[in-house]
N, C-alpha and C positions, 0 to 999 in steps of 0.2 A: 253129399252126392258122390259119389266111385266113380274117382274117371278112368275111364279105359283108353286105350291105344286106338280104340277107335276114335274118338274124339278130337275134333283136329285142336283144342285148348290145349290136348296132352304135351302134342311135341313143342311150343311155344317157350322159346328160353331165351336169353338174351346171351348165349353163349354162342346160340346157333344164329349170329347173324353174318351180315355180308363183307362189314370188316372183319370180324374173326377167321372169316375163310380168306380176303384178300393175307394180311396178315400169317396165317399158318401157310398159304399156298408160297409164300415169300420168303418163310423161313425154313421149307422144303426145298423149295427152288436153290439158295445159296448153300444147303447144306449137303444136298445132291452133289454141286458144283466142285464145292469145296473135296467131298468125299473122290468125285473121278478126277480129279487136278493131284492129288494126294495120289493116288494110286498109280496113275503114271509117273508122278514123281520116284514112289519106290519103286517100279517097275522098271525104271531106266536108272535107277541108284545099283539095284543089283543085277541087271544086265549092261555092262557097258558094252558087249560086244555086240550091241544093235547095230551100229552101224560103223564102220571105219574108222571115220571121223571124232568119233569121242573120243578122247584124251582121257587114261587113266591116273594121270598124274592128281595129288591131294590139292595142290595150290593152284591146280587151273579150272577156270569155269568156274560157273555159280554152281554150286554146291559140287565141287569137285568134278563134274562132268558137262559135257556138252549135253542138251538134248535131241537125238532126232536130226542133226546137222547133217 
């Protein structure tokens, strides 16, 4: 028998279940997070004249700069 797309047997996978989506949704979640934490990181790595306060000296602060102080 031809299954079509019509058939609701067709879309049936054990890929498409509710773990897989918790799962992918979690490993979106920290990888989102991770990517906008990163980005302000370099975003205040090469602007240190954000605000006053940052210290451009190499040995001061975490990773050479204050953030945002």
């Amino acid at each position: 028998a031809l299954r079509t797309p019509a058939d609701p047997g067709f879309w049936r996978s054990p890929v498409r279940g509710a773990r897989f989506t918790a799962v992918l949704g979690l490993v979106l979640l920290v990888g989102l997070t991770l990517l906008f934490v990163t980005g302000l990181l370099s975003y205040a790595a090469y602007n240190p004249d954000l605000d006053p306060v940052n210290d451009k000296t190499p040995d001061k602060g975490w990773l050479g700069f204050y953030l945002f102080a």
